[in-house]
C-alpha positions as CSV (number, residue, x, y, z in Angstrom):
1,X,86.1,95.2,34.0
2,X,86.0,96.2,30.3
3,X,85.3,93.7,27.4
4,X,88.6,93.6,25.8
5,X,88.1,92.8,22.4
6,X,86.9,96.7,21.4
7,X,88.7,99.6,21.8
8,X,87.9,101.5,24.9
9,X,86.9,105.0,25.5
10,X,88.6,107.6,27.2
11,X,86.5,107.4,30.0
12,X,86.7,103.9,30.5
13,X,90.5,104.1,30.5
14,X,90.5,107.1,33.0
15,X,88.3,104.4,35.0
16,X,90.6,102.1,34.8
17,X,94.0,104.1,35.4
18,X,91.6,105.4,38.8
19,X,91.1,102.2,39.8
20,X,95.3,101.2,39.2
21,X,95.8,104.0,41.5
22,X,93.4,105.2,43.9
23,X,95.2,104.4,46.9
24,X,98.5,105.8,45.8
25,X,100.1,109.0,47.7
26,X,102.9,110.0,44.9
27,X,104.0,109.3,41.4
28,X,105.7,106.2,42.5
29,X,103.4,104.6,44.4
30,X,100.9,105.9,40.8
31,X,103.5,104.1,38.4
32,X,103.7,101.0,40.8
33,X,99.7,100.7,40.4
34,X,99.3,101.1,36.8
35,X,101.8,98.7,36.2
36,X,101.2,95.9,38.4
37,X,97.5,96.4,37.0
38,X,99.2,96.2,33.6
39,X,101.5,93.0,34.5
40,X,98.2,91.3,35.9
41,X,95.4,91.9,33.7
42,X,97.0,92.2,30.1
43,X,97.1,89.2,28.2
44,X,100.2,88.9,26.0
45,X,101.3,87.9,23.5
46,X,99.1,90.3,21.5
47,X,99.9,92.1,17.9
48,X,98.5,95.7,17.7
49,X,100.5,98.7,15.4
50,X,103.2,101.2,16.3
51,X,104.0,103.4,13.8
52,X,102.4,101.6,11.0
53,X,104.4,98.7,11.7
54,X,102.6,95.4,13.1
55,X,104.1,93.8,16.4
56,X,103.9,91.5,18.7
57,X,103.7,92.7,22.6
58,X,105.8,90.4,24.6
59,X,105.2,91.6,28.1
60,X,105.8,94.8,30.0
61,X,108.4,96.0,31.8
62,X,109.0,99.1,34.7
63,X,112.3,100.6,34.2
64,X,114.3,102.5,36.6
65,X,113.4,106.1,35.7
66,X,110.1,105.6,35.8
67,X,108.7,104.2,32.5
68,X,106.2,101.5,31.7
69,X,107.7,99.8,28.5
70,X,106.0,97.4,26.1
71,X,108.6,94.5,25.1
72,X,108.0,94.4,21.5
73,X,108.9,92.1,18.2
């Protein structure tokens, strides 16, 4: 794994989306990887910027529809 407290490059996060999903067959199974490796490995709370606005990231979420959210406040 990556140290988390830098930013990471492109190519370390096209590693790590690889590794989420390598042994996925569609774009469910693709979702269901990235986000279980999401809901496992990301530690939350954590404050980061969206929009120029600070926040706090909660947790994630899958929604039906096929979205990864992050529960913000």
């Amino acid at each position: 794994m990556f140290p988390l407290d830098r930013q990471l490059s492109d190519a370390e996060l096209d590693e790590l989306v690889e590794q989420a999903t390598v042994d996925a067959y569609d774009d469910q199974e693709q979702l269901t990887g990235l986000y279980t490796m999401l809901a496992e490995h990301l530690t939350v709370p954590f404050k980061t910027v969206v929009l120029g606005v600070e926040v706090t990231v909660k947790k994630v979420d899958l929604l039906p529809g096929s979205h990864i959210v992050a529960v913000c406040a």
